[in-house]
C-alpha positions as CSV (number, residue, x, y, z in Angstrom):
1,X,-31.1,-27.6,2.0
2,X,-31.8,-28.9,-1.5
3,X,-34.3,-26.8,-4.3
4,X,-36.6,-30.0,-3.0
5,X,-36.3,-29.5,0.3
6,X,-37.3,-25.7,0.1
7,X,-40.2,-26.2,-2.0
8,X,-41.7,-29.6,-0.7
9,X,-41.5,-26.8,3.0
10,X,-43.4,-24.4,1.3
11,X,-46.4,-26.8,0.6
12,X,-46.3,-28.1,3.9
13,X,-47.2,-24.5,4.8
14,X,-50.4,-23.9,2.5
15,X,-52.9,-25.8,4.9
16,X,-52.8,-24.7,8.7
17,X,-53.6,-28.7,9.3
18,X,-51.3,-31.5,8.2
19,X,-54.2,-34.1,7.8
20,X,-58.2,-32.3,6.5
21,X,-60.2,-34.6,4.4
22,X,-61.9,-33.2,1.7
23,X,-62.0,-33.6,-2.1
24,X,-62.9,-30.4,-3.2
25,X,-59.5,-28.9,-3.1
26,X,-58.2,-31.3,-4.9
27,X,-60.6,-31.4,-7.9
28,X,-60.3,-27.7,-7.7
29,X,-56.1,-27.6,-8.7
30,X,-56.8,-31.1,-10.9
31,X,-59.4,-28.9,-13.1
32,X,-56.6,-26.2,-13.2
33,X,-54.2,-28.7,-14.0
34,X,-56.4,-30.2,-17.0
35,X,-57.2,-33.6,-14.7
36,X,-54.0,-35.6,-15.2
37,X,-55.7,-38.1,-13.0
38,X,-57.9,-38.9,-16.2
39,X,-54.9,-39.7,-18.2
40,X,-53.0,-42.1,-16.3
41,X,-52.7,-46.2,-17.1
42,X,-55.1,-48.3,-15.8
43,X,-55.1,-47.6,-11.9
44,X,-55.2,-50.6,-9.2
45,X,-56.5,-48.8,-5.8
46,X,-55.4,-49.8,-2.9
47,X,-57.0,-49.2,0.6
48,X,-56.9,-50.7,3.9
49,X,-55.0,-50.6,7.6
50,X,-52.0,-52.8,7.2
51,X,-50.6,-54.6,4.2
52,X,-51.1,-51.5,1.4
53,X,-47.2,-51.4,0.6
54,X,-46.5,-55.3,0.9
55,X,-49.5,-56.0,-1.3
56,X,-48.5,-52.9,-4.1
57,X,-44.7,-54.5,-3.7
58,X,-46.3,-58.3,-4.8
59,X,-48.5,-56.8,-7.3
60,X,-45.8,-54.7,-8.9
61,X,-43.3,-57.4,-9.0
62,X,-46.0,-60.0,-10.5
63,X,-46.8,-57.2,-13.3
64,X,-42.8,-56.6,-13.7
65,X,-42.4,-60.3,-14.2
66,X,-44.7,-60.3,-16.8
67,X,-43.3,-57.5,-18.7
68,X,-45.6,-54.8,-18.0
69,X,-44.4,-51.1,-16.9
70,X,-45.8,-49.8,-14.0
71,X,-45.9,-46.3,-12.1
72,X,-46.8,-46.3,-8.5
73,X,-47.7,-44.0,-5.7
74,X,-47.0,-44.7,-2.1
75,X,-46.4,-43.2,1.3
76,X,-45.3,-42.0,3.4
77,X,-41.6,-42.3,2.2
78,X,-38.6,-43.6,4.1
79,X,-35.8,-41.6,3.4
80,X,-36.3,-39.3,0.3
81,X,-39.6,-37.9,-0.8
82,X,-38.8,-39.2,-4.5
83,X,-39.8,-42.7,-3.4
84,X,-43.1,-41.7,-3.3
85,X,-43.3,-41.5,-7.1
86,X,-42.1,-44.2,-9.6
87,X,-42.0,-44.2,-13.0
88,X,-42.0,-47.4,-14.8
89,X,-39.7,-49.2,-11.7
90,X,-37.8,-46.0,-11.4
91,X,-38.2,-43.2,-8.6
92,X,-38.6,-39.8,-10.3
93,X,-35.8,-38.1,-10.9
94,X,-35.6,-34.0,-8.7
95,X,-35.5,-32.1,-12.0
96,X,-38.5,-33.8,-12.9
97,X,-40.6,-33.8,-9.6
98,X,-39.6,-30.1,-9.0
99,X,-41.2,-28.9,-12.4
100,X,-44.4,-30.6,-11.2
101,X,-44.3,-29.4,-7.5
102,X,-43.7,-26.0,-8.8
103,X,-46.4,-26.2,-11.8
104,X,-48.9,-27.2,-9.1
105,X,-47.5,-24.9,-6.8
106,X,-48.2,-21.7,-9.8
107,X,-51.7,-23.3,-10.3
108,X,-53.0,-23.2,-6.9
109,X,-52.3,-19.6,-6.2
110,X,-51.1,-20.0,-2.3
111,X,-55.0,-21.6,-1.6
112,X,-55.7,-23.9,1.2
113,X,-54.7,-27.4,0.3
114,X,-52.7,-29.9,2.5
115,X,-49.2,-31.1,1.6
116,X,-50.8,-34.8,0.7
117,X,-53.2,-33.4,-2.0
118,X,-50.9,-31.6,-3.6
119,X,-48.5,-33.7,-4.1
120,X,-50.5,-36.4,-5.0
121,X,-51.1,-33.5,-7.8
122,X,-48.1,-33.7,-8.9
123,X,-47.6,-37.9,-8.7
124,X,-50.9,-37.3,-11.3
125,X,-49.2,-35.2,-13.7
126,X,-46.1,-37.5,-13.4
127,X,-48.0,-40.4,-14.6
128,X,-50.3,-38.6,-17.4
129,X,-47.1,-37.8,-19.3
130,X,-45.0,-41.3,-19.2
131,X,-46.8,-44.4,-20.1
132,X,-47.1,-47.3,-18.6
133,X,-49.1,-50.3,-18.7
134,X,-50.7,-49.9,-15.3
135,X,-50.8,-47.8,-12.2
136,X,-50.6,-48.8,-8.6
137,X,-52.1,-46.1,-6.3
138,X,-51.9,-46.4,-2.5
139,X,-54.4,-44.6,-0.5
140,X,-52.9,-42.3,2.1
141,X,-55.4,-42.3,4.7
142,X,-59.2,-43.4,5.0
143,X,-60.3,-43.9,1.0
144,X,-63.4,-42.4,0.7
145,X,-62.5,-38.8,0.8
146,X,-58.5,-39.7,0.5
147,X,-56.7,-37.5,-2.1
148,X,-56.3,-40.7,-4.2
149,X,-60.2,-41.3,-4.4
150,X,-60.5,-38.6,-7.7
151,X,-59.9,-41.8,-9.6
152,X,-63.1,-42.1,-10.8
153,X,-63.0,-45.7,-12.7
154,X,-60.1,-48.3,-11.6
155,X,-60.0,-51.5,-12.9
156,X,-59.4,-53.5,-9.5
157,X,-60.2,-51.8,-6.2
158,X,-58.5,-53.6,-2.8
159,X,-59.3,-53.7,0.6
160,X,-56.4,-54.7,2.8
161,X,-57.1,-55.8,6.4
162,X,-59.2,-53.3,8.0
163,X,-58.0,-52.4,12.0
164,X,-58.2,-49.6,14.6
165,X,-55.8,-46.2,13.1
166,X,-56.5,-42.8,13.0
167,X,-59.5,-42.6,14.5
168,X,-59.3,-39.0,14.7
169,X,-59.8,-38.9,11.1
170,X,-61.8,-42.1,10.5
171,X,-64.2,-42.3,13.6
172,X,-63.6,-43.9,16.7
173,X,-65.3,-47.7,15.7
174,X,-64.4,-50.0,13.7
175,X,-66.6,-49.9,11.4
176,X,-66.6,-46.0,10.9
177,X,-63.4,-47.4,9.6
178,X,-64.6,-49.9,7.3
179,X,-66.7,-47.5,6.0
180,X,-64.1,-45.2,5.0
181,X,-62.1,-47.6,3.5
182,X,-65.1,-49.2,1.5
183,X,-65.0,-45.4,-0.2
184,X,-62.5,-46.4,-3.1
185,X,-65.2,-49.0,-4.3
186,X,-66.7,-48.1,-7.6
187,X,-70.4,-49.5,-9.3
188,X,-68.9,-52.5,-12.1
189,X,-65.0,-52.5,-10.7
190,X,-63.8,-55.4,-9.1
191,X,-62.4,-55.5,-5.7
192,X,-60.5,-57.8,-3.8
193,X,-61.0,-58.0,-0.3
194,X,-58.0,-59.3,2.2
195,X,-58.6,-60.9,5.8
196,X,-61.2,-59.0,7.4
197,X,-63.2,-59.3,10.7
198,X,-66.6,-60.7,10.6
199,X,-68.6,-57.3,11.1
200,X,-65.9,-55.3,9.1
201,X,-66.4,-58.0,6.0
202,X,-70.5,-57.8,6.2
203,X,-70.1,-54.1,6.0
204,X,-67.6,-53.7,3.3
205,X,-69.7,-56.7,1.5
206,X,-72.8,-54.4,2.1
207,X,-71.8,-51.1,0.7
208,X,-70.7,-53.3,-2.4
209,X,-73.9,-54.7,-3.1
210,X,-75.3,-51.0,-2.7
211,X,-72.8,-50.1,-5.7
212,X,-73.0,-53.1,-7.9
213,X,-69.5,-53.8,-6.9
214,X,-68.5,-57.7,-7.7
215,X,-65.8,-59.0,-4.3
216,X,-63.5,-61.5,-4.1
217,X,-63.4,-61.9,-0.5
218,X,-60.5,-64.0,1.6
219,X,-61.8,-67.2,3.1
220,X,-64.8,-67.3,0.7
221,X,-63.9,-67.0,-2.8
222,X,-59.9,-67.5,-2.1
223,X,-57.4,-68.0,0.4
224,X,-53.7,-68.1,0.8
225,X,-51.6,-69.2,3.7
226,X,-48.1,-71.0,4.9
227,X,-47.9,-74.7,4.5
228,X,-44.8,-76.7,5.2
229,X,-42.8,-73.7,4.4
230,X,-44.3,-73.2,0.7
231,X,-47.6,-70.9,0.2
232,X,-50.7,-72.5,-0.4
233,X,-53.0,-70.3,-3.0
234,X,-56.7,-71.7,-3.3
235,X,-59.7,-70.5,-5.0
236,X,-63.0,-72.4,-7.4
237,X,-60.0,-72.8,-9.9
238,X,-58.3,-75.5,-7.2
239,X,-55.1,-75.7,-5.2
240,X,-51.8,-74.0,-5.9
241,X,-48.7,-74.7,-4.6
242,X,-45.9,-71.6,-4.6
243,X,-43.0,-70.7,-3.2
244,X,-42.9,-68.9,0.6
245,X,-43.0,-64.9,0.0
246,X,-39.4,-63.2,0.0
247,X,-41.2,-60.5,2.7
248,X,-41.0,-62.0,6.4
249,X,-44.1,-62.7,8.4
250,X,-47.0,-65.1,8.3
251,X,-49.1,-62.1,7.6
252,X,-47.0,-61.6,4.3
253,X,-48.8,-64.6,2.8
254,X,-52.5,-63.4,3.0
255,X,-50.9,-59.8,1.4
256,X,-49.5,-62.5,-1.4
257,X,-52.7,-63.8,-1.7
258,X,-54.3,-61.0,-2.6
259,X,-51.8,-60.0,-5.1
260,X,-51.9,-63.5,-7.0
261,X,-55.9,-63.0,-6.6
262,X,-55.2,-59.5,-8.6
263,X,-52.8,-61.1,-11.0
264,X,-55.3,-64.0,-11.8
265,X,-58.0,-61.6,-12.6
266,X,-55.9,-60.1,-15.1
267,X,-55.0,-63.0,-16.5
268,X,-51.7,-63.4,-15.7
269,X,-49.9,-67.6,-15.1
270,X,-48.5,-69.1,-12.2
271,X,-44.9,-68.9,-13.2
272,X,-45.6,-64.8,-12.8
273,X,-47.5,-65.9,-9.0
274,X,-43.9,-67.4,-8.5
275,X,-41.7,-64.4,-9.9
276,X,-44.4,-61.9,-7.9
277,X,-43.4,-64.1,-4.6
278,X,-39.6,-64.1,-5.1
279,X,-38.6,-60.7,-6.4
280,X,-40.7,-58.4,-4.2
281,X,-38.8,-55.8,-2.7
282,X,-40.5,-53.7,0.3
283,X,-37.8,-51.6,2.9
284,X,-38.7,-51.3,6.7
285,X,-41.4,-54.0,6.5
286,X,-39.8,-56.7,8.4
287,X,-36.7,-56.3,6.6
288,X,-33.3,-57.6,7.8
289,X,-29.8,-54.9,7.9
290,X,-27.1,-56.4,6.0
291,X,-24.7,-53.4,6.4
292,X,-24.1,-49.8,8.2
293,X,-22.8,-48.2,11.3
294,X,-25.3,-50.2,13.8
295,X,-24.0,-53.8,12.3
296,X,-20.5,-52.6,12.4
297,X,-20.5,-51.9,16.1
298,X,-22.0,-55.5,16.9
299,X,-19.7,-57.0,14.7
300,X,-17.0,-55.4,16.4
301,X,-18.0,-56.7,19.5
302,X,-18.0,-60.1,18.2
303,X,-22.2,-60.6,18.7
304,X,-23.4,-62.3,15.9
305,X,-26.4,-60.5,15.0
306,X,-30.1,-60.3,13.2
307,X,-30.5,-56.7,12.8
308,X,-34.1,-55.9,12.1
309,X,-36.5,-52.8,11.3
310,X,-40.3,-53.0,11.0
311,X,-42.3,-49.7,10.3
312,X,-45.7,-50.7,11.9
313,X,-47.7,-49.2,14.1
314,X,-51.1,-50.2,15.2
315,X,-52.2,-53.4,17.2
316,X,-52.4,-55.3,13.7
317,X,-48.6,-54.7,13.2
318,X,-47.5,-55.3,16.4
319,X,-49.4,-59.2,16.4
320,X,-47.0,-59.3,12.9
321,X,-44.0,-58.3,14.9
322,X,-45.2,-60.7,17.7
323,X,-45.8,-63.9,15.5
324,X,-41.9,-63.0,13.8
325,X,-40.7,-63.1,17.5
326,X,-42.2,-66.5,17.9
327,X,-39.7,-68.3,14.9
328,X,-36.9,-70.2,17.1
329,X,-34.0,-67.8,18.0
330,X,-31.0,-69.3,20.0
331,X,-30.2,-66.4,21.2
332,X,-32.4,-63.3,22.9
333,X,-34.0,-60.9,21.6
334,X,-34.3,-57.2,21.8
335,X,-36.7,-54.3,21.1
336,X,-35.5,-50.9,20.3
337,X,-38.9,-48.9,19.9
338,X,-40.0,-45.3,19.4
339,X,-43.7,-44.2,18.6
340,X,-45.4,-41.1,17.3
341,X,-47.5,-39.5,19.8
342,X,-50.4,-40.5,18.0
343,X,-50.2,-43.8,18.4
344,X,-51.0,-46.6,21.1
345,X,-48.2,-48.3,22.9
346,X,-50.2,-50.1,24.8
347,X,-51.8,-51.7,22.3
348,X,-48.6,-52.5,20.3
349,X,-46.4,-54.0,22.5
350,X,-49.2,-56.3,24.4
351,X,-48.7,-59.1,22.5
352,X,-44.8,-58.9,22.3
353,X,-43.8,-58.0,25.2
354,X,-43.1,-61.4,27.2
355,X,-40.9,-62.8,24.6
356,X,-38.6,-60.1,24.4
357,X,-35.3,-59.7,27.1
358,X,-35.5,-55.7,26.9
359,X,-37.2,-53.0,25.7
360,X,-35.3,-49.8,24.7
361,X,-37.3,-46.7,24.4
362,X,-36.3,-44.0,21.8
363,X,-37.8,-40.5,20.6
364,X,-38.0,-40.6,16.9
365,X,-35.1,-38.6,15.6
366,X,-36.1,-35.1,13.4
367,X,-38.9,-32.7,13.6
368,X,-42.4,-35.4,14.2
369,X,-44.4,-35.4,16.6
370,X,-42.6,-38.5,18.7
371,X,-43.6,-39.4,21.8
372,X,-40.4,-39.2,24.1
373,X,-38.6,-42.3,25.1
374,X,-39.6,-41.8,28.8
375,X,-43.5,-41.6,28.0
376,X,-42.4,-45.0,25.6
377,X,-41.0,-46.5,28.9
378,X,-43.8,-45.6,31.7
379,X,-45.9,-47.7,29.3
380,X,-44.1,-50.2,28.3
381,X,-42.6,-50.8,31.9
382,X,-45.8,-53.6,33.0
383,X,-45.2,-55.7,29.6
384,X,-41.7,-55.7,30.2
385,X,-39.2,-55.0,33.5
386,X,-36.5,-54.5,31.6
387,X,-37.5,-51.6,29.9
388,X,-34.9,-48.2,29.7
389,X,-34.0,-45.2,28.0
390,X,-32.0,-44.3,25.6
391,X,-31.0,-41.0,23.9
392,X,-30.1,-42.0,20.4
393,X,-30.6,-45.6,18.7
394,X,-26.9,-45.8,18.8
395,X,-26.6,-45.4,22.7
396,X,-29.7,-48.1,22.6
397,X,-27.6,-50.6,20.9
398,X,-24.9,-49.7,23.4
399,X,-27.0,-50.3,26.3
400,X,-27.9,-53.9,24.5
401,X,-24.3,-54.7,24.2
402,X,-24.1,-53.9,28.0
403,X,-26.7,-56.6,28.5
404,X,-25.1,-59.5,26.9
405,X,-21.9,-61.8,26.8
406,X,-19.4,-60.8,24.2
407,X,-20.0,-63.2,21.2
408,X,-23.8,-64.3,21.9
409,X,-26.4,-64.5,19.1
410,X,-28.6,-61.5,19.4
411,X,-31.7,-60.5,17.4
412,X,-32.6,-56.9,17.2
413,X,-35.8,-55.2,16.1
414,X,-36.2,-51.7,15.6
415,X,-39.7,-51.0,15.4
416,X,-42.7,-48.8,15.8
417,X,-42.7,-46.0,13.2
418,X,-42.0,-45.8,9.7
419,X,-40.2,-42.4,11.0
420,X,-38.1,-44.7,12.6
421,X,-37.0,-46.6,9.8
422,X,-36.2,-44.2,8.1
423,X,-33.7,-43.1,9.9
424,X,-32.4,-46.1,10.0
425,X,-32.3,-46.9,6.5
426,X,-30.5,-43.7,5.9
427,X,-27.1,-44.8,6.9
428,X,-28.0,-48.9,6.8
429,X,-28.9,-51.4,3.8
């Protein structure tokens, strides 16, 4: 176990819950800390259900292009908790992150605070003392009483596509949700708001009038969609033809819409739209294995192969990971899945579930809280006969090559937690 490793274990252990909204602990260890969160670049807010990371990936690429630095915050990370932090393109180097864990660890003197806020402590302090030109913060869950919402005057606020998730945190309706998410707005500040449903829209658009907040609103003042494979960007200015986003999925051009929507209100030209579009990098969204053990195996049995991994996992994500499945495939196609038990299977696979030739059921490897790949099966069994068990992804991917003629074009996604992917992405690029 790394010096990391031990400390980031040790703040895991100052909150008896993993997940407690509140602000007040973390203004608490900010005022000890001499509020690094007032000291960082410009911050661009990011809220919503699905689309945060894409839409942080576009925007940072589109500000990159232009030749702006930029830190950014994100979660949860994939493989290594360092991703979680970047400085000017880079992630943070240990030495680095472990004085500001530690320094924040001194600071708060063993009081209640969960992992997320302090951390998010130390991302402050990170970006108070390296400058940039602008920082991109995700929100980790909810907005209005996220750990991220201490950021008291932003210069663009966005709402990604609001859907059903963690409605033990957020409330059980939709638009307890919306309401939670409509937090980050701020009285003056701009905010972009992605695709939205109706009653969701009226009630973010509500709560912004309260504030004096100004909206740009998708599929009133702009939209963005796929057209003959290039991306159509419209708004009062006219019509703008770019190239398709690098990320895969339809849904990939509304997140692309409202990063050139972002990027226009800072001023920004459409050769940087174009550069924003074609450079983005985002893992486990969608995102196609070139190498590692798993492609080795089916290369070695002569299948010729579209490895895949998709960290979504709500009913918005699976109708992504439906509409992918929809693109011609000569071939069949296969779903190795695993879940968290806090999520709805059900919901999820609905959609999917009748263009896929198997479903194989995992338990997310490593200590979270997975549902097992039996539970994953008993529900997935109605959407899908051909649904088993597996005990690792590698016996899955044996139990696929079982399935199929030696030499057959396969496509593969691995799919239903970011946990997952991970995992994954550990041993695979």
């Amino acid at each position: 176990m790394t010096q990391k490793d031990i400390i980031l274990n040790r703040l895991n252990k100052l909150h008896p819950k993993i997940i407690d909204l509140s602000l007040d602990r973390m203004i608490n260890l900010l005022k000890k800390l001499e509020n690094p969160h007032q000291k960082i670049p410009p911050v661009i807010h990011i809220a919503g259900t699905n689309g945060k990371g894409s839409t942080l990936a576009f925007i940072k690429s589109g500000l990159e292009a232009g030749g702006k630095a930029v830190h950014a915050y994100t979660s949860p990370h994939l493989v290594n908790f360092s991703e979680r932090i970047t400085l000017t393109g880079n992630e943070i180097q240990e030495p680095l992150l472990l004085s500001y864990l530690e320094l924040c660890e001194k600071l708060n003197q063993e009081n209640n605070i969960t992992f997320f806020e302090i951390t998010t402590c130390a991302a402050f302090l990170a970006f108070s003392q390296h400058k940039a030109d602008y920082t991109l913060l995700e929100v980790g869950l909810g907005g209005r009483l996220d750990a991220t919402n201490v950021i008291e005057a932003p210069i663009i606020s966005i709402i990604t596509p609001v859907s059903i998730d963690h409605q033990q945190f957020l409330g059980e309706s939709i638009l307890d949700i919306a309401f939670e998410k409509a937090g980050i707005l701020k009285p003056k500040v701009p905010a972009v708001i992605g695709r939205q449903d109706k009653k969701v829209r009226n009630k973010i658009c509500s709560i912004a009038a309260d504030l004096g907040t100004p909206v740009s609103i998708f599929d009133k003042d702009w939209s963005s969609r796929k057209f003959n494979g290039s991306m159509i960007y419209e708004d009062n200015d006219g019509i703008i033809e770019l190239p398709a986003p690098l990320l895969k999925g339809d849904h990939q051009f509304e997140n692309a819409g409202i990063a050139i929507n972002v990027l226009k209100t800072l001023n920004y030209d459409i050769k940087i739209f174009e550069q924003s579009l074609l450079n983005v990098v985002w893992p486990a969204r969608l995102h196609k294995l070139k190498s590692g053990p798993l492609i080795k195996k089916l290369e070695q049995q002569h299948f010729k192969t579209d490895l895949w991994i998709d960290g979504g996992h709500n009913e918005a994500a699976g109708k992504a990971v439906a509409s992918f499945l929809k693109d011609p495939f000569h071939g069949k196609s296969h779903l190795i899945f695993g879940m968290l038990n806090s999520k709805d299977v059900k919901t999820f696979l609905s959609g999917m579930a009748t263009m896929l030739d198997s479903i194989i059921c995992v338990t997310i490897p490593g200590d979270v809280p997975s549902l097992t790949a039996m539970q994953v099966a008993e529900t997935a069994k109605p959407f899908q006969k051909k649904s088993f068990v597996a005990k690792s992804i590698d016996q899955a991917v044996d139990k696929i090559i079982i399935q199929n003629k030696t030499g057959s074009n396969l496509r593969i996604v691995i799919c239903g937690s970011l946990y997952l992917c991970g995992h994954i992405l550990s041993n695979h690029t």
